[in-house]
C-alpha positions in Angstrom: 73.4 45.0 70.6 75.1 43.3 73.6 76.9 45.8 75.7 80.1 45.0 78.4 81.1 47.4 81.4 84.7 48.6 81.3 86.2 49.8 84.9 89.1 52.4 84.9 91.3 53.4 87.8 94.0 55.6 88.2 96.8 55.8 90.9 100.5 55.9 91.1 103.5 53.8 92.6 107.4 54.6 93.9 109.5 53.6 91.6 113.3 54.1 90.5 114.4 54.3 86.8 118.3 53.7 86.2 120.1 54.7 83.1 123.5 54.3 81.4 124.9 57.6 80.0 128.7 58.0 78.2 129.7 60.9 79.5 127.9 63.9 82.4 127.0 66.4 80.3 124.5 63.3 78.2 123.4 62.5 82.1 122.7 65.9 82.5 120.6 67.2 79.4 118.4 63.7 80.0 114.7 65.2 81.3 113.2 61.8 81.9 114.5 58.3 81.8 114.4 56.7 78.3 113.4 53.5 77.0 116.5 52.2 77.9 116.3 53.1 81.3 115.5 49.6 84.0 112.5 50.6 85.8 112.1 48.7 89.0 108.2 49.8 91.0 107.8 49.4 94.6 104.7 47.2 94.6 104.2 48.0 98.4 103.4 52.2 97.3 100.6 50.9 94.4 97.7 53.2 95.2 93.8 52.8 93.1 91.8 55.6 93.1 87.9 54.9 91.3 88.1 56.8 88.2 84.7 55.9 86.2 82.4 53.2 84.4 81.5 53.0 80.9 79.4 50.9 78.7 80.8 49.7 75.9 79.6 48.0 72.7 81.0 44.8 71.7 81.0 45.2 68.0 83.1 47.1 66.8 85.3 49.9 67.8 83.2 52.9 68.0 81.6 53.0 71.1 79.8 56.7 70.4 75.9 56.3 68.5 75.3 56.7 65.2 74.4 60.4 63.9 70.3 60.6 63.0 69.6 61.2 59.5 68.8 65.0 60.2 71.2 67.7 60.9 70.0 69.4 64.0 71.3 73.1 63.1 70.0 72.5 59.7 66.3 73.8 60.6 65.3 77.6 59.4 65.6 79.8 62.2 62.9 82.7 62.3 64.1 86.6 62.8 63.7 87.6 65.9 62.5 91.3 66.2 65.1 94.0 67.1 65.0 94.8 70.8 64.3 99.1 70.4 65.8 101.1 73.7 63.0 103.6 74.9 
């Protein structure tokens, strides 16, 4: 099975979002810009912080392994003796 590397960053950037309401109170009750908003980044503020590595496989989708036949919590657990206080 031939395996890739994927890299992952995270960081942030300055931006300003504009928007187009009909009326204050609509400007108002609006949280966050919507996807009508025009985003424009400042690409001088971009910061990248390391986040991790992974190895990937390259077939398929599902990069986690493959259960084993057995259930591991399907074993018979002995009884423990009952701890007597003194």
């Amino acid at each position: 099975m031939k395996k890739k590397i994927e890299k992952f960053w995270s960081g942030s950037v300055s931006f300003i979002a504009t928007e187009t309401f009909k009326d204050v109170n609509t400007a108002v009750q609006a949280s966050v810009p919507s996807t009508a908003a025009k985003i424009v980044m400042d690409a001088n503020t971009i910061t990248y912080d390391f986040n991790r590595i992974k190895e990937v496989s390259t077939d398929g989708d599902n990069t986690l392994r493959t259960p084993g036949e057995q259930n591991p919590g399907g074993r018979e657990r002995e009884k423990k003796a009952e701890h007597k206080n003194k």
